[in-house]
N, C-alpha and C positions, 0 to 999 in steps of 0.2 A: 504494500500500500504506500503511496509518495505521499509524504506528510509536509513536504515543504517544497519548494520549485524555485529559481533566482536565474534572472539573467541579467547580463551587461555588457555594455557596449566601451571599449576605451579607445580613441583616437590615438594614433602611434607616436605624432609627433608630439603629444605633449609631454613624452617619456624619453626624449633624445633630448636629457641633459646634458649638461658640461660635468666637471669634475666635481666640483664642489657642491650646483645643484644633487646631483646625482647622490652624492654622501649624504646630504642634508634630507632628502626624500626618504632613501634606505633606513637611516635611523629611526625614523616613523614609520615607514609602510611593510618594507621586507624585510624576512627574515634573511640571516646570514647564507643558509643554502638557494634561499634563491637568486640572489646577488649573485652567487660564486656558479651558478647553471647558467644565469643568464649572462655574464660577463665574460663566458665560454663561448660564447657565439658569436656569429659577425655581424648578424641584425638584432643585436640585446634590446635594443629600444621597441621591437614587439614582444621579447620579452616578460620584459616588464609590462606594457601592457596587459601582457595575455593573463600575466599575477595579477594585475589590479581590477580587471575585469574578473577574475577568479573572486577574488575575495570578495569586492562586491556582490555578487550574483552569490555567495555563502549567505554575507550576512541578510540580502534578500530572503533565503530558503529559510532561514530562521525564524524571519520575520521581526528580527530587531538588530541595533548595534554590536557589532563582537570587535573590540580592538584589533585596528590592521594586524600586527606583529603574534594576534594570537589565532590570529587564520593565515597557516601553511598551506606552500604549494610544493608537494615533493613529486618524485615519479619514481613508481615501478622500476624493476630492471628493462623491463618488455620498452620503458620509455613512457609509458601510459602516465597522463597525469594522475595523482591526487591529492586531495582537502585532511589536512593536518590539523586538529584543532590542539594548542597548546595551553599550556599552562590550567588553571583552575578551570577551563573552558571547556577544558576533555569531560566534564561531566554531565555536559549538554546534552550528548549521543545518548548516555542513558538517563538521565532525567525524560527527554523527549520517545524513547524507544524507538531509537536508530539502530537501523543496523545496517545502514550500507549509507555514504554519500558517494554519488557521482558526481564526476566533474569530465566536462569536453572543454579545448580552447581550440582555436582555433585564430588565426590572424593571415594580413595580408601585408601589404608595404604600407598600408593607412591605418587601417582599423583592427581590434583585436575585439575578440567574443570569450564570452564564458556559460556555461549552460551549468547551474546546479540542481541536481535531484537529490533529499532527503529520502530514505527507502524508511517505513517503518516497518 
C-alpha cells in the first residue's frame, strides 16, 4: 500500500556553483557521500540536482519538513539510487509502517527529477 508519494523538479543551473558557493550549500543541504559521488562526475551540477530534487520529493512523501542533511541519497552497488533517512529521523519508517521507500532521479543538461514512493 503507498502511504506517501513526492515529486520534484530542480533546474541544473542553479547547482553549478563556484567553490565557495558550493561548500557553503553542502554544509546545509548534503551529506558528505553525496558531495564525494557527485564530485566524481563530470556533470556534478545534475548531480546535485538530482539530490535536491530527491530530498524534496522525500520530505513531500512525508508530508512535512525533514532537515536537508537528514535525508540521504546513497546507491546500491547495482548503482540504483536510495532514500537514507538519518539521524533521530530513522524512526519515521517505523512510526509511519514503512517498509520500502522508493526513489527514481532522473536529469538532463537543465533539469533534474525525483519520484518518491513510501510502500507501507
Amino acid at each position: 500500500m503507498i502511504v506517501g508519494l513526492g515529486i520534484d523538479l530542480a533546474e541544473v543551473e542553479r547547482y553549478a556553483f563556484d567553490e565557495r558557493q558550493r561548500a557553503q550549500f553542502a554544509r546545509k543541504v548534503y551529506t558528505a557521500e553525496e558531495m564525494a559521488y557527485a564530485m566524481r562526475k563530470r556533470n556534478w551540477p545534475e548531480r546535485l540536482a538530482g539530490f535536491f530534487a530527491a530530498k524534496e520529493a522525500t520530505r513531500k512523501a512525508f508530508g512535512h519538513a525533514i532537515p536537508w542533511r537528514a535525508v540521504g541519497v546513497s546507491h546500491e552497488a547495482s548503482g540504483k539510487p536510495i532514500i537514507v533517512l538519518l539521524g533521530r529521523y530513522t524512526e519515521l519508517i517505523a512510526r509511519r509502517s514503512i517498509v520500502a521507500i522508493h526513489l527514481t532521479i532522473t536529469h538532463t543538461a537543465t533539469t533534474a527529477a525525483a519520484v518518491v514512493v513510501l510502500e507501507g
